[in-house]
N, CA, C and O of each residue as an XYZ file, in Angstrom:
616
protein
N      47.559      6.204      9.775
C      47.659      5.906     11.182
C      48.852      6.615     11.820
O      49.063      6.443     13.020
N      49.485      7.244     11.234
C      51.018      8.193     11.504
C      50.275      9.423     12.492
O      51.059     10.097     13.160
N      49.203      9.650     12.575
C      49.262     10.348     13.144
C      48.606     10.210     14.671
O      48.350     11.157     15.415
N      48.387      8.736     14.964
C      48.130      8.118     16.162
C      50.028      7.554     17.253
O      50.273      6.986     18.318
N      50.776      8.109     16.232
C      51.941      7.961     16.850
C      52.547      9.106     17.660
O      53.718      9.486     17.670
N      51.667      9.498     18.227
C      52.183     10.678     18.902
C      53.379     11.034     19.772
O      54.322     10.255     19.913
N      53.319     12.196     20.337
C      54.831     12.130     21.416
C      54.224     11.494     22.467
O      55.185     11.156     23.158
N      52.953     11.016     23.174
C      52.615     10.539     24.293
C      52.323      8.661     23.974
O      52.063      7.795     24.810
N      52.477      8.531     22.575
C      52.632      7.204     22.442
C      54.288      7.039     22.262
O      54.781      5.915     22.169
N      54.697      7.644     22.241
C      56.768      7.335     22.299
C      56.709      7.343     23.503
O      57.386      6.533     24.137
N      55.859      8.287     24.166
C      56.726      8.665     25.656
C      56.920      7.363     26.287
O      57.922      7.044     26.927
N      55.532      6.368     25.985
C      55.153      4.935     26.866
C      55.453      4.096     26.027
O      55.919      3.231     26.769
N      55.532      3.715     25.065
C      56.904      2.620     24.050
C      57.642      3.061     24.600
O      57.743      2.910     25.817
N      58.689      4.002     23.649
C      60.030      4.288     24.167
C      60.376      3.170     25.401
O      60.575      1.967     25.230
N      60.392      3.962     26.792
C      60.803      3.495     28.105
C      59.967      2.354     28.473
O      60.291      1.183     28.672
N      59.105      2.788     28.511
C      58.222      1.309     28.999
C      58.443      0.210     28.458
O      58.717     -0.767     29.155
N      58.389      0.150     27.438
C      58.047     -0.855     26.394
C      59.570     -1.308     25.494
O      59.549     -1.995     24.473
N      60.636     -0.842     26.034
C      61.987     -0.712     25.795
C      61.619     -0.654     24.242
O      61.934     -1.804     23.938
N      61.219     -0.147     23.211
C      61.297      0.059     22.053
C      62.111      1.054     21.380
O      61.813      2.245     21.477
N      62.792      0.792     20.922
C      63.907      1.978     20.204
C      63.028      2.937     19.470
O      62.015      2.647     18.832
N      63.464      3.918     19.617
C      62.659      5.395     18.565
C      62.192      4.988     17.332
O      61.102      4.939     16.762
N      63.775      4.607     16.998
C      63.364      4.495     15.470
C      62.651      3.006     14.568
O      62.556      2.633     13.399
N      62.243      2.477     16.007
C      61.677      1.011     15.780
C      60.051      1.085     16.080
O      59.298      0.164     15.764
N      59.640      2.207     16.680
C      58.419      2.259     16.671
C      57.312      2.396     16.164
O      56.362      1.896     16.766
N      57.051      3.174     14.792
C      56.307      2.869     14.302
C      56.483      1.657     13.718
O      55.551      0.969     14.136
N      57.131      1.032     13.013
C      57.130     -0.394     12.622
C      56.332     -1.495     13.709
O      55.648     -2.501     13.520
N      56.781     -0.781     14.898
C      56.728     -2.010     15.824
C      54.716     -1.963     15.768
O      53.906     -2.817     15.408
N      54.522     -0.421     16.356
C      52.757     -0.277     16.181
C      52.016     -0.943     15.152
O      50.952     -1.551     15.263
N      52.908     -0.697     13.863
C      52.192     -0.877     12.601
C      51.689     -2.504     12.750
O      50.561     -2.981     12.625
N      52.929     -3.128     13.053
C      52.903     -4.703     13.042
C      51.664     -5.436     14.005
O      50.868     -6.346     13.773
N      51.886     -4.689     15.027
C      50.483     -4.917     15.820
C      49.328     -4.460     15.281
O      48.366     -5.224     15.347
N      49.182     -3.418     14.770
C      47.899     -3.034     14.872
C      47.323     -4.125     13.358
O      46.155     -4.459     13.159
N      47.972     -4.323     12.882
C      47.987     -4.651     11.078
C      47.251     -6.315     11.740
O      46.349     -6.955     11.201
N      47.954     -6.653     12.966
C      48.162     -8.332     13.562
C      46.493     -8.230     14.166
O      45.797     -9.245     14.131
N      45.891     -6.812     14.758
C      44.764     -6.964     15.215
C      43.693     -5.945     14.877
O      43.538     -4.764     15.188
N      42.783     -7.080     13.894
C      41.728     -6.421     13.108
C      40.506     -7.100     13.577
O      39.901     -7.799     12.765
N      39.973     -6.962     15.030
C      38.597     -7.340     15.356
C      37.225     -6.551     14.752
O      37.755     -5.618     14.149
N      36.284     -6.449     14.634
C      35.552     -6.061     13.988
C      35.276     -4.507     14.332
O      34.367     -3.759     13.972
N      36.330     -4.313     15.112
C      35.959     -2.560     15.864
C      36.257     -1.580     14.884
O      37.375     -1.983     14.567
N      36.083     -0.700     14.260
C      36.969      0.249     13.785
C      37.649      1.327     14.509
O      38.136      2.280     13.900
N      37.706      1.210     15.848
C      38.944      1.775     16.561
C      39.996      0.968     16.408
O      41.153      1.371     16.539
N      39.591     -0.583     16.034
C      41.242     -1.115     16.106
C      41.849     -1.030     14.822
O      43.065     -0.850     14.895
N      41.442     -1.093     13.808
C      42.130     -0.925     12.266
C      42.793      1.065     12.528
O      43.757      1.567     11.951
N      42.107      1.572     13.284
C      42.257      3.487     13.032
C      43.451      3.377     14.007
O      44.232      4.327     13.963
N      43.771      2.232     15.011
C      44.746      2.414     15.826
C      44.453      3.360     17.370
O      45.095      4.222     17.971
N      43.740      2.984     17.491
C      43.258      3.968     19.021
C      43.416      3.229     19.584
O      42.853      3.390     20.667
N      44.211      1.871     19.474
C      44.523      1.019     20.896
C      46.016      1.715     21.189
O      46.346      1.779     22.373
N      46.881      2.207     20.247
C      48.228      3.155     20.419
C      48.162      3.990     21.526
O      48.985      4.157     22.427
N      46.431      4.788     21.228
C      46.422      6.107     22.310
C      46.185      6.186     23.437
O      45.134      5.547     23.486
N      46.408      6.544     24.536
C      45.698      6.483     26.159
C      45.324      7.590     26.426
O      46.032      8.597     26.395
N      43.969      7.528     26.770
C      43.079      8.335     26.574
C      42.646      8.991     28.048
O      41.985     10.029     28.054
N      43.072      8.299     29.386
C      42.658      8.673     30.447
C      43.382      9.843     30.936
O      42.915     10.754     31.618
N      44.913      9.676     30.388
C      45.794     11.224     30.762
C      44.850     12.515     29.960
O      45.336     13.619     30.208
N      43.785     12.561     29.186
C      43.713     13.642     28.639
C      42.227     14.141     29.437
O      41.641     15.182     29.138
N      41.819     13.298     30.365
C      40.452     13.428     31.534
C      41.663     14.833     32.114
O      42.873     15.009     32.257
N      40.208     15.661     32.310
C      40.751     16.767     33.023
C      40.856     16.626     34.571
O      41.571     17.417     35.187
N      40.153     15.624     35.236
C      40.363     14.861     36.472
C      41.864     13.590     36.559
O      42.223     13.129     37.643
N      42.591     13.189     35.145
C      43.826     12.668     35.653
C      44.428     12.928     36.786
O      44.103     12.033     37.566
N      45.205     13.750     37.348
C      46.116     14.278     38.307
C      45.046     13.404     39.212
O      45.387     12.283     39.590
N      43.907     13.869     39.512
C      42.973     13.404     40.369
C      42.829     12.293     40.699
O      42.842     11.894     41.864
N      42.662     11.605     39.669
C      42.554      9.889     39.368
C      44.149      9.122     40.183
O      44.155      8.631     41.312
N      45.278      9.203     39.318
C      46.118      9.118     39.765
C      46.547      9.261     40.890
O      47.134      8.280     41.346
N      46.484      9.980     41.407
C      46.776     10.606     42.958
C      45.434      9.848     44.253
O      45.661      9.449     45.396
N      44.495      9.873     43.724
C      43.583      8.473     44.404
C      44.369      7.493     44.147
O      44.979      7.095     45.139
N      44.607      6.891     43.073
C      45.414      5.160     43.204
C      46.795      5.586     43.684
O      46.751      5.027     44.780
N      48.135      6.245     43.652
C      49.441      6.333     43.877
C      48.957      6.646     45.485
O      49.157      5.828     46.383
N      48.550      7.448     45.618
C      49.088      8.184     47.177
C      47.929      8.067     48.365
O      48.089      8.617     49.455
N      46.524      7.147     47.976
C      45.667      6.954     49.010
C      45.347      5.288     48.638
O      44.491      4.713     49.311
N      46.183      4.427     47.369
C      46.248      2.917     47.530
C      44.824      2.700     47.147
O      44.198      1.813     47.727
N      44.143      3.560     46.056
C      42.515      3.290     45.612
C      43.217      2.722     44.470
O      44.310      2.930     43.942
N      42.014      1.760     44.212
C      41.499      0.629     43.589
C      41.194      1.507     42.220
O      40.752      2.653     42.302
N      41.524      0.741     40.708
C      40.415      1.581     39.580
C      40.487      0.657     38.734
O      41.550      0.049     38.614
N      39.035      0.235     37.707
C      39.042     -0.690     37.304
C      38.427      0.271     35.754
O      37.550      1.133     35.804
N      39.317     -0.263     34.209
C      39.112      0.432     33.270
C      38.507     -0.840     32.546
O      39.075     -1.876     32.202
N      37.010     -0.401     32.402
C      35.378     -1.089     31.612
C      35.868     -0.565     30.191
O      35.909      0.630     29.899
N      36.289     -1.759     29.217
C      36.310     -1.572     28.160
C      37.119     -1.340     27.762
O      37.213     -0.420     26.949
N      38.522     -2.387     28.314
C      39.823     -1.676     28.430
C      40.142     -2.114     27.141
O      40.607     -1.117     26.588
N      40.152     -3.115     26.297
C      40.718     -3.282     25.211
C      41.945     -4.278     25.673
O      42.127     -5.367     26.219
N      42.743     -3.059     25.024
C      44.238     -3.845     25.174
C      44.995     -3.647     26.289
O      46.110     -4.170     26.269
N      44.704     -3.076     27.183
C      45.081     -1.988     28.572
C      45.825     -0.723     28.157
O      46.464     -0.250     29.097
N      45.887     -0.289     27.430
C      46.870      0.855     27.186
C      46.851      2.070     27.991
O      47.775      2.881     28.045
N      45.038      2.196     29.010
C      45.069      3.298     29.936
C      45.615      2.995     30.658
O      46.505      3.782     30.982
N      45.519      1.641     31.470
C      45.712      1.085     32.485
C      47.795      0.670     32.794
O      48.499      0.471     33.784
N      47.987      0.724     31.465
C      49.891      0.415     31.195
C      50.087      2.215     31.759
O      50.804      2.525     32.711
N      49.451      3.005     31.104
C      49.836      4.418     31.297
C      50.230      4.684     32.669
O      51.326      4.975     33.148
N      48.995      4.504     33.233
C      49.140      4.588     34.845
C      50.301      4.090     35.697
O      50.947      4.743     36.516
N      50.492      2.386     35.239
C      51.252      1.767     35.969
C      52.389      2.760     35.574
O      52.922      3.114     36.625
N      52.984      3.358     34.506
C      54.066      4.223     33.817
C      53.943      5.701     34.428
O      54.847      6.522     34.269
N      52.753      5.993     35.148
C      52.484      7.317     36.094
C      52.601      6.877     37.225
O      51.894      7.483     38.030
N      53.432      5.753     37.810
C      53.839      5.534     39.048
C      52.223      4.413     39.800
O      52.361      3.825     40.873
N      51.177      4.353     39.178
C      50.537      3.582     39.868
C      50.548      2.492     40.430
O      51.231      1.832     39.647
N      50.256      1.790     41.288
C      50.323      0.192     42.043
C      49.707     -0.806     40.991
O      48.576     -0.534     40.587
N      50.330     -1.930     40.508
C      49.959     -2.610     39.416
C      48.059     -3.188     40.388
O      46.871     -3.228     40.072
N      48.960     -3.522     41.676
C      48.241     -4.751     42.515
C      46.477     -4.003     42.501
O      45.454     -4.668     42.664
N      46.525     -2.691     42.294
C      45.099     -1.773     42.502
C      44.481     -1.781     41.161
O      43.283     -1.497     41.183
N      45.113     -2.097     39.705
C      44.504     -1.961     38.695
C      43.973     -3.318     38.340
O      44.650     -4.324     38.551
N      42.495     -3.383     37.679
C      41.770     -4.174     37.145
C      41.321     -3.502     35.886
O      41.317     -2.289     35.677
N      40.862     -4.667     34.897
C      40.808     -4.388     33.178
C      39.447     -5.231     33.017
O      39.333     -6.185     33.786
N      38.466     -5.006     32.163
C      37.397     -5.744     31.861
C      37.236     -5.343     30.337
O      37.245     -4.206     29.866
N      37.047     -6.859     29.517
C      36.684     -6.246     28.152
C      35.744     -7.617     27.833
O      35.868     -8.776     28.229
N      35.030     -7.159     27.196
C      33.740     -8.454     26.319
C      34.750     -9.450     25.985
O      34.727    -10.579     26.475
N      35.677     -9.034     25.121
C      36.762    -10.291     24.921
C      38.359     -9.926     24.838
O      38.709     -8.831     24.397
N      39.254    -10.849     25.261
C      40.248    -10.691     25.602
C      41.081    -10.331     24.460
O      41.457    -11.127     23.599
N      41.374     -8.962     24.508
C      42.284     -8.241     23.745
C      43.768     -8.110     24.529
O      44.837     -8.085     23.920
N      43.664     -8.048     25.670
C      44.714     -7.594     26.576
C      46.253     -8.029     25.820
O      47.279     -7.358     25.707
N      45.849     -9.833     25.236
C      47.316    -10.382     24.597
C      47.537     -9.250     23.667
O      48.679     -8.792     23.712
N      46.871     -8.793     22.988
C      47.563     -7.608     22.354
C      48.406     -6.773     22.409
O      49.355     -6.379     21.732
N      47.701     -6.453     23.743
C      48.694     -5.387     24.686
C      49.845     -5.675     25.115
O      50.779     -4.890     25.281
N      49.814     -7.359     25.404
C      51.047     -7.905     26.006
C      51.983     -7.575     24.822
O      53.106     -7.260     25.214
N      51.789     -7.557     23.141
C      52.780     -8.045     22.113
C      53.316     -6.405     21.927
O      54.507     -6.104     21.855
N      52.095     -5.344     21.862
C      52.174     -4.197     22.045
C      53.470     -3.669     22.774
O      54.543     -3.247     22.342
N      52.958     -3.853     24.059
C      53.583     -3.191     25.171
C      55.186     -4.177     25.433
O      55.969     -3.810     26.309
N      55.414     -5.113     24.768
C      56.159     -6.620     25.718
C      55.969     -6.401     26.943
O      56.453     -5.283     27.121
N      55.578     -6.759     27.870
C      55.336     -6.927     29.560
C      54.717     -8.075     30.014
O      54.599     -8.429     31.187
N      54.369     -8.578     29.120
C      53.304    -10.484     29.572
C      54.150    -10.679     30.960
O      53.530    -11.007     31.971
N      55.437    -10.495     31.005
C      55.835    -11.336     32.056
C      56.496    -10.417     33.040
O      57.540    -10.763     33.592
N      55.783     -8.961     33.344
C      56.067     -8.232     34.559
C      54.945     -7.851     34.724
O      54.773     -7.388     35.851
N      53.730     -7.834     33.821
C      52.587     -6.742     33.824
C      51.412     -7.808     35.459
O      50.778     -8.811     35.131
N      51.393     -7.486     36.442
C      50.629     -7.654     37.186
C      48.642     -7.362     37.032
O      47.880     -7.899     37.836
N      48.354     -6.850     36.386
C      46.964     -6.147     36.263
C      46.292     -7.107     36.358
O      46.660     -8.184     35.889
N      44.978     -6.926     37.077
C      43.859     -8.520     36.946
C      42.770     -8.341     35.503
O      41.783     -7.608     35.561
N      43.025     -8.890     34.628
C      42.024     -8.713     33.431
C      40.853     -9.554     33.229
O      41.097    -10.753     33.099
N      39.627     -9.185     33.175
C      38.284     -9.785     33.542
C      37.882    -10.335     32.100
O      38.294     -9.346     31.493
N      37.492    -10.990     31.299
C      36.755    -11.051     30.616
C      35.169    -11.462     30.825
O      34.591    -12.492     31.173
N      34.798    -10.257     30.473
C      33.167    -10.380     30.851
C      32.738     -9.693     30.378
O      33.326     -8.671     30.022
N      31.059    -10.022     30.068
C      30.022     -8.865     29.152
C      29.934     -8.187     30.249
O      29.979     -8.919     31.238
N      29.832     -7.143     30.465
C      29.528     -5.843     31.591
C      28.225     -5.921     31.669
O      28.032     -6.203     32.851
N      27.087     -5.839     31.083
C      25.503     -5.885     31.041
C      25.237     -7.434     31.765
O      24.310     -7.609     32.556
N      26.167     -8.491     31.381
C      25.735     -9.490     32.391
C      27.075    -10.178     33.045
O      27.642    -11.163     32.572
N      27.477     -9.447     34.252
C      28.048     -9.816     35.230
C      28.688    -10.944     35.843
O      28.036    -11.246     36.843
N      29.930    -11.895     35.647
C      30.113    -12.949     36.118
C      30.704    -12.820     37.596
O      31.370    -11.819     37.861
N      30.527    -13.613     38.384
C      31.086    -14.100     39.668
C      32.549    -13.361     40.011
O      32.867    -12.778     41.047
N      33.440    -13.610     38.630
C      34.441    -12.980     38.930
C      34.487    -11.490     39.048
O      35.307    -10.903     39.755
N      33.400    -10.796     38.192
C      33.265     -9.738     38.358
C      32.580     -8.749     39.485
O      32.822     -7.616     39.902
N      31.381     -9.997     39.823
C      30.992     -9.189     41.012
C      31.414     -9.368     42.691
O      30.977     -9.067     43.801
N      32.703    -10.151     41.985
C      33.286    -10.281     44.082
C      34.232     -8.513     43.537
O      34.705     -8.136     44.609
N      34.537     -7.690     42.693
C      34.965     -6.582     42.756
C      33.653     -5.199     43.322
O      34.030     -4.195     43.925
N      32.593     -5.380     43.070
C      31.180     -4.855     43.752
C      31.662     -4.235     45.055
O      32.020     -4.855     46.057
N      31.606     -2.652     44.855
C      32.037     -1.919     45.730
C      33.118     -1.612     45.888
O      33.390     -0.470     46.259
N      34.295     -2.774     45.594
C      35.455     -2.256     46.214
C      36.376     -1.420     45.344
O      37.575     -1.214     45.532
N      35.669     -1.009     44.441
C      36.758     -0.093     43.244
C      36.209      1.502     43.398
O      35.037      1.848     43.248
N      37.434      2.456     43.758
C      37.425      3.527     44.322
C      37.203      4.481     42.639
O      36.605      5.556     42.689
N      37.629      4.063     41.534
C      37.406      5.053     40.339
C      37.031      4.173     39.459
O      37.629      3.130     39.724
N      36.356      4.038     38.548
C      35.656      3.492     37.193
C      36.047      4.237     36.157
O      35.427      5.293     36.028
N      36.686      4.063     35.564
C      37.207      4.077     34.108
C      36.170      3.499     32.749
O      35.752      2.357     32.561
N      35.958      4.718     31.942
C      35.242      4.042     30.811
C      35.350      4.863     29.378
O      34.476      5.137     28.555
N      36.704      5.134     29.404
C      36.802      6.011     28.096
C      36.898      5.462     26.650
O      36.965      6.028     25.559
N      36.880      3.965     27.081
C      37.028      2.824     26.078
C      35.721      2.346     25.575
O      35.629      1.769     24.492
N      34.690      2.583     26.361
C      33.356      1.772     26.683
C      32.356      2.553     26.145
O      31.524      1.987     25.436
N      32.269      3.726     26.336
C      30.952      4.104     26.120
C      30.175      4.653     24.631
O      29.023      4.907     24.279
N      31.770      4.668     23.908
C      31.634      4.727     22.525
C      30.770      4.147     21.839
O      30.147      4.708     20.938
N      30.585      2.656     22.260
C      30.046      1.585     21.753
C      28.209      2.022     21.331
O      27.579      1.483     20.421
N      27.616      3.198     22.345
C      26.175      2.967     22.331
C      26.402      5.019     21.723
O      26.167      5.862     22.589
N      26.771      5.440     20.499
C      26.986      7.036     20.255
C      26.442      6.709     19.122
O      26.249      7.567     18.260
């Protein structure tokens, strides 16, 4: 898994996540070791990576939520780790929304430490069947995120 520790997973520990350099892989290991749902992205550690900076439309994405106040909601977020990225690319917490079948996000909280600054609205819901909470968002989300999601049906 050493090699899911990249320089773009220091870049967002490191500062974000106030984690010391030399405390980080330990710190990943401990999480990821803590969360073994039946996925095998989560034992391989791809909840470490954020995957939306490497969309060749990022700049794009970003620059819709920072500088025109659009809405983006990441389907299949997991633990949020795209969605932490962003807020760490200057995005508005108050515009990001997270949806996953089941709530991984605490992960993210132990991951990332932020439980108690991280603003994001996190949905738990099956996406194929739609709850109330999910569909008062219907329409109003300017980008859809699904780099987490679509794996599932390959």
């Amino acid at each position: 898994m050493d090699h899911r520790i990249t320089l773009g997973v220091r870049h967002t520990l490191e500062p974000y996540s106030n984690v010391r350099p030399e405390d980080v892989k330990r710190h990943a290991y401990a999480i990821v070791t803590w969360a073994l749902p039946p996925w095998p992205c989560a034992g391989l550690g791809s909840l470490l990576t954020s995957t939306i900076p490497q969309l060749p439309l990022y700049t794009t994405i970003l620059m819709k939520v920072v500088q025109s106040g659009g809405t983006l909601i990441d389907v299949g977020c997991y633990c949020g780790t795209d969605l932490r990225r962003l807020i760490f690319d200057a995005a508005p917490q108050d515009n990001l929304f997270g949806t996953d079948l089941v709530n991984q996000w605490d992960l993210g909280f132990e991951l990332f430490r932020d439980q108690d600054k991280l603003q994001v609205k996190f949905i738990e819901v099956d996406i194929l069947n739609p709850n109330t909470e999910l569909e008062v968002l219907n329409g109003k989300m300017d980008v859809i995120s699904a780099t987490h999601f679509l794996h599932n049906w390959n």
